[in-house]
GUMI-504930 format. One line per 2 residues: number of its first residue (from 0); their letters; for each residue x, y, z of N, C-alpha, C. Coordinates in Angstrom, 2 decimals, always signed. Atoms other than C-alpha are relative to their C-alpha. Layout:
<atoms>
NUM) a) X,Y,Z,X,Y,Z,X,Y,Z | ...
</atoms>
This chain:
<atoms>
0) xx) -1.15,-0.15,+0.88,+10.83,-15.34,+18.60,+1.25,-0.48,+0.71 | -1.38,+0.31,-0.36,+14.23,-16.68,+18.91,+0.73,+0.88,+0.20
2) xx) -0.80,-0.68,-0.10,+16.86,-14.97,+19.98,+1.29,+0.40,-1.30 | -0.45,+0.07,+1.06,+18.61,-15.77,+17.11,-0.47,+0.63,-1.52
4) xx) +0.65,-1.06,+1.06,+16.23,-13.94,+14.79,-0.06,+1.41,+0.44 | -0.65,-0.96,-0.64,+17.21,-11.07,+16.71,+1.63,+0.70,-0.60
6) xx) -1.03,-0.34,+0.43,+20.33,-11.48,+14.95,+0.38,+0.05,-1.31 | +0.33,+0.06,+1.11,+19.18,-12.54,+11.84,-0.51,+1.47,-0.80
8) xx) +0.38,-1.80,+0.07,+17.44,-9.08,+11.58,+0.53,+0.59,-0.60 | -0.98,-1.62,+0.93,+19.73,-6.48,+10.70,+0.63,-0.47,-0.87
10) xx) -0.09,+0.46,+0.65,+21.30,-8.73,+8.84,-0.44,-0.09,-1.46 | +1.31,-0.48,+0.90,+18.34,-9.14,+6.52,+0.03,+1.13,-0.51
12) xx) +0.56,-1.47,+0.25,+17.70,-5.44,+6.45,+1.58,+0.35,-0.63 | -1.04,-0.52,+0.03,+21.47,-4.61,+5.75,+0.62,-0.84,-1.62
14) xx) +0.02,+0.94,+1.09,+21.48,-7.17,+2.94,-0.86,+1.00,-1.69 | +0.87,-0.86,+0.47,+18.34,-5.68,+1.44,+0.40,+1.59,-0.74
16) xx) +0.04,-1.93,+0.42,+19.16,-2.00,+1.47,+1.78,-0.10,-1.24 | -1.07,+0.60,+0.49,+22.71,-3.25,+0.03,-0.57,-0.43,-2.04
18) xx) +0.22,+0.46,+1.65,+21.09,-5.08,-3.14,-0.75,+1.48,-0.82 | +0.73,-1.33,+0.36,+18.80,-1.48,-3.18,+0.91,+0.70,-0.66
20) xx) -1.17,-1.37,+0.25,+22.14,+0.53,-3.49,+0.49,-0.58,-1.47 | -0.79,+0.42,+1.36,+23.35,-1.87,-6.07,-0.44,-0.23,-1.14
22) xx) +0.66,+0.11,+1.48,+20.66,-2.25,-8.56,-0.02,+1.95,+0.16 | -0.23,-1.47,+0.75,+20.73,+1.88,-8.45,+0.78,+0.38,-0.56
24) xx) -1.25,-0.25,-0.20,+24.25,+2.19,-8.70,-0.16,-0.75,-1.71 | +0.04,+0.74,+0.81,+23.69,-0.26,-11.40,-0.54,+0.74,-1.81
26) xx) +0.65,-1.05,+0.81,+20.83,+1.69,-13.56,+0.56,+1.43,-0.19 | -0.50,-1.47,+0.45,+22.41,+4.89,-13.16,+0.94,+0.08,-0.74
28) xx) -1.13,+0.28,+0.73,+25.60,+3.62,-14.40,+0.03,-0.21,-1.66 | +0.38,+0.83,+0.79,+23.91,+1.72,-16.88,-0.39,+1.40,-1.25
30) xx) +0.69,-1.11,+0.66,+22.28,+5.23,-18.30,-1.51,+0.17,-0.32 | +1.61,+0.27,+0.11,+18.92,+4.36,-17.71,-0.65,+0.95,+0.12
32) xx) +0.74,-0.57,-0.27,+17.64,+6.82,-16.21,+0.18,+1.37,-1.06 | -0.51,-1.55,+0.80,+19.72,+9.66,-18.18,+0.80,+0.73,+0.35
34) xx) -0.59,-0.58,-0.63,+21.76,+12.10,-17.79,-0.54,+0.96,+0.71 | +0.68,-0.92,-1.09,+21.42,+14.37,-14.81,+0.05,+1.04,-0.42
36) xx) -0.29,-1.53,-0.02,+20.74,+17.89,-15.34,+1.49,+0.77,+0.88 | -0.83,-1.04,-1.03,+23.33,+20.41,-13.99,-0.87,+1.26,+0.03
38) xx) +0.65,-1.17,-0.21,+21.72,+23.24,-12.85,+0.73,+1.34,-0.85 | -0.42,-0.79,+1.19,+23.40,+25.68,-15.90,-1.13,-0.42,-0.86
40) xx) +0.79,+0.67,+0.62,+21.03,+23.59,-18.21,-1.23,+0.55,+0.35 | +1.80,-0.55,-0.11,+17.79,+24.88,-16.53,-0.32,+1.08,-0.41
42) xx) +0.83,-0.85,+0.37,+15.63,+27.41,-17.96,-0.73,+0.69,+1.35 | +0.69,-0.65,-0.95,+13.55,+28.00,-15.10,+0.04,-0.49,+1.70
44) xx) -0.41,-0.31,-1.72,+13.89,+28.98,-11.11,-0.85,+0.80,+0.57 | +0.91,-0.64,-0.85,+12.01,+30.32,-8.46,+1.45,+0.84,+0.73
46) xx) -0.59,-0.54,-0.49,+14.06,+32.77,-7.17,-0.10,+0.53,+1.36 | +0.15,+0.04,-1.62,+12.19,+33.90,-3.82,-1.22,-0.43,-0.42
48) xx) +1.08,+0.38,-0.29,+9.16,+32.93,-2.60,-0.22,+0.82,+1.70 | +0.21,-0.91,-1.68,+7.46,+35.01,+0.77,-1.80,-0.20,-0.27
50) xx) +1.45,-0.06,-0.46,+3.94,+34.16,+2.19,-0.64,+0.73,+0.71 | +0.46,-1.14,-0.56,+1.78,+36.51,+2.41,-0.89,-0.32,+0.65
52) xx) +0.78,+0.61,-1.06,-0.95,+34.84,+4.55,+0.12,-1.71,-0.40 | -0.10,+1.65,+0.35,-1.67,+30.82,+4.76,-0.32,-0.06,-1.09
54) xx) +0.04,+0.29,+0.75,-3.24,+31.00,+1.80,+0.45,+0.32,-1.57 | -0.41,-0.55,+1.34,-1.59,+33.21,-0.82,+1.81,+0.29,+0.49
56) xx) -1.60,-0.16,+0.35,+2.24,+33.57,-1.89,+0.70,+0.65,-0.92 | -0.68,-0.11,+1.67,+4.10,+35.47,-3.99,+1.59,-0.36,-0.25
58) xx) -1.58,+1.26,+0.31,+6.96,+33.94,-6.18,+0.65,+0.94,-1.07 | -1.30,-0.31,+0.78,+9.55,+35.59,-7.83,+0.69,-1.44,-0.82
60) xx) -0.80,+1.31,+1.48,+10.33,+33.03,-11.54,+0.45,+0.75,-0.59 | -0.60,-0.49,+1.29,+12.79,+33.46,-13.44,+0.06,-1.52,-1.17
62) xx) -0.26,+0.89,+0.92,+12.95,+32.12,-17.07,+0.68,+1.06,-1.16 | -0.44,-0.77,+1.04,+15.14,+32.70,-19.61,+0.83,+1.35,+0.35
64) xx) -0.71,-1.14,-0.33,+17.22,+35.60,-17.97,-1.26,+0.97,+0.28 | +0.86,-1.08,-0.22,+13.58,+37.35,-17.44,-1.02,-0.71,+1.08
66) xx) +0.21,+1.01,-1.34,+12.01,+37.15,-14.31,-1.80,+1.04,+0.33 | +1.28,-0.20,+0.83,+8.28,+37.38,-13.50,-0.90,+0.05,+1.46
68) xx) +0.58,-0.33,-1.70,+6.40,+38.72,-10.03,-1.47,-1.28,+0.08 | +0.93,+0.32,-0.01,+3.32,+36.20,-9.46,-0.25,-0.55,+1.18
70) xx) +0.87,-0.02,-1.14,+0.96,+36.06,-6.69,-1.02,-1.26,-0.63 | +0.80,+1.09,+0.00,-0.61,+32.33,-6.13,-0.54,+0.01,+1.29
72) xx) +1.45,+0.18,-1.63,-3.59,+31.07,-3.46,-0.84,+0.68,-0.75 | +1.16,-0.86,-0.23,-6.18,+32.09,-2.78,-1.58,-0.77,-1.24
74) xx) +0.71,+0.59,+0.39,-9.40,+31.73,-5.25,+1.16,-0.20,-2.09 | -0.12,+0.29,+1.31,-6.77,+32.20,-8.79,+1.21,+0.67,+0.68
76) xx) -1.67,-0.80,+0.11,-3.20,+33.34,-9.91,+0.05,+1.02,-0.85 | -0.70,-1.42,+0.73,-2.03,+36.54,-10.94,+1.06,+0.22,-0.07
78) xx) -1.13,-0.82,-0.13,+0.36,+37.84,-12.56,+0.38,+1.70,+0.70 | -0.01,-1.58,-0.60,+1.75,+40.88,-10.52,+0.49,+0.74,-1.09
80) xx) -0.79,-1.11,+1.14,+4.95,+42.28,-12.61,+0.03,-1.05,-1.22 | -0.89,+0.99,+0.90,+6.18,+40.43,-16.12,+0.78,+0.50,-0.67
82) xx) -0.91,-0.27,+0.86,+9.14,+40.60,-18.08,+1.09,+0.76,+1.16 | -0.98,-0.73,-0.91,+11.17,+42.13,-15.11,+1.63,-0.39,-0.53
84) xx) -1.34,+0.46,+0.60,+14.72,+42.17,-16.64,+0.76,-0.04,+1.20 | -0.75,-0.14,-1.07,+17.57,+41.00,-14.75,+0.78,+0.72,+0.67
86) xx) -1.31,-0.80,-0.17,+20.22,+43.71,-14.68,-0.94,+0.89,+0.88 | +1.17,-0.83,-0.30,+16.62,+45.85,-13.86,-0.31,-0.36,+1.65
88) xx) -0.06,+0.89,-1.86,+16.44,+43.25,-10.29,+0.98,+0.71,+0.63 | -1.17,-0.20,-0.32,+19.66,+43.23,-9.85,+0.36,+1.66,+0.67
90) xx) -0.39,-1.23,-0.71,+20.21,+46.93,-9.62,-0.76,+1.11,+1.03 | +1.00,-0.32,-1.03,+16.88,+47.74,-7.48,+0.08,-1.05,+1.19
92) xx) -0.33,+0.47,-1.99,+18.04,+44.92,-4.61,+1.50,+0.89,+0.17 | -0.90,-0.52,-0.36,+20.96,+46.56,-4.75,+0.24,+1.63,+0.72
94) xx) +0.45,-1.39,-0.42,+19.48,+50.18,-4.10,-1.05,-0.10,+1.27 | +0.51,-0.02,-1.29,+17.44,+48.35,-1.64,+0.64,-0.26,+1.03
96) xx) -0.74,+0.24,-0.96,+19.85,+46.92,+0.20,+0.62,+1.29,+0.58 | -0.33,-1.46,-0.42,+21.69,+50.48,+0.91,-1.14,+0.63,+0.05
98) xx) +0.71,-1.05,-1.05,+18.25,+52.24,+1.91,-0.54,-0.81,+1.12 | +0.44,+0.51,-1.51,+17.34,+51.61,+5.56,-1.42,-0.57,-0.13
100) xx) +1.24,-0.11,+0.17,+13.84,+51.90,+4.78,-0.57,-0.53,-0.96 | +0.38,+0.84,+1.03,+11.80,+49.82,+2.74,-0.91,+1.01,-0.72
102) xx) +1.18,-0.91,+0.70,+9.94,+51.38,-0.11,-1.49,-0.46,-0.56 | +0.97,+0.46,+0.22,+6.66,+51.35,-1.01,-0.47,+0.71,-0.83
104) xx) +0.16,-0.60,+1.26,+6.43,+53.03,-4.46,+0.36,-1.51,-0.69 | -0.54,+0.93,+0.93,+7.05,+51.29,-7.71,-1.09,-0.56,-0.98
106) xx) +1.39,-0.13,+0.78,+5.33,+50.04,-10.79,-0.85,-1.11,+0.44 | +0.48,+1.14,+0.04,+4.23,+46.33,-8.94,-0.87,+0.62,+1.60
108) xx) +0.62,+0.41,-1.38,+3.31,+48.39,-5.13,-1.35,+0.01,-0.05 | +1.64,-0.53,-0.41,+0.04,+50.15,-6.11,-0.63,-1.66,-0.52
110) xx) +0.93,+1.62,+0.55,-1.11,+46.38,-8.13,+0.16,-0.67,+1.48 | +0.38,+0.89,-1.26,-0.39,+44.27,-4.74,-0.86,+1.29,+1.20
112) xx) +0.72,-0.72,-0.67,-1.63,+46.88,-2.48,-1.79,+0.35,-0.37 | +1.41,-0.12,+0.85,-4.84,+46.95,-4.90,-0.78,-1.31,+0.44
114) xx) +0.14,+1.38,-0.35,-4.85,+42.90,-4.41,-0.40,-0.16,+1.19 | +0.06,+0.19,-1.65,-4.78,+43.32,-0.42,-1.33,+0.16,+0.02
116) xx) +1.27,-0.52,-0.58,-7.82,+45.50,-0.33,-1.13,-0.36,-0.62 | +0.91,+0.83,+0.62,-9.84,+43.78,-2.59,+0.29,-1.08,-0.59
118) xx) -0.71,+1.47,+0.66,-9.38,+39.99,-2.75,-1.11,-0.53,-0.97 | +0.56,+0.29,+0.59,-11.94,+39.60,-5.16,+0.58,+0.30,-1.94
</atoms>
């Protein structure tokens, strides 16, 4: 190689990524693709997510202002809680946050604690 294609190089590449930016810039403008969501617009969110071994997870969704406990992996998915209202969240992290101690009552502990000991 020449030394001169050495210089040619970035060149090239800087060219390239350049016409990339400008046919996007282009289409997006254009309305091709659409308009973008704003996140107000969505219906549905994962609110937490915590893994409970490599292969299972449970996910806190919300849809619709109602939010919905489910445990994925493993050999299937379950629902844990459903219909959990929000104000109903809301004011049990808030009672968790002020106790030291985590609890382990409630109407979703005895169902996962059921799940642990028999993954079948």
């Amino acid at each position: 190689m020449d030394p001169a294609d050495y210089i040619r190089f970035p060149f090239a590449l800087m060219a390239v990524l350049g016409l990339i930016a400008l046919i996007a810039f282009g289409v997006r403008r254009l309305g091709a693709i659409g308009p973008i969501p704003h996140s107000a617009d969505k219906r549905l969110s994962v609110r937490e997510s915590v893994a409970l071994d490599p292969k299972r997870r449970l996910v806190l969704v919300r849809r619709d202002g109602v939010e919905h406990l489910l445990l994925l992996g493993g050999e299937r998915e379950t629902i844990v809680e459903s219909h959990i209202q929000e104000a109903r969240a809301e004011a049990s992290s808030s009672a968790d946050a002020m106790d030291p101690a985590p609890r382990k009552d409630g109407p979703a502990a005895g169902r996962i604690l059921q799940l642990f000991q028999d993954p079948s």
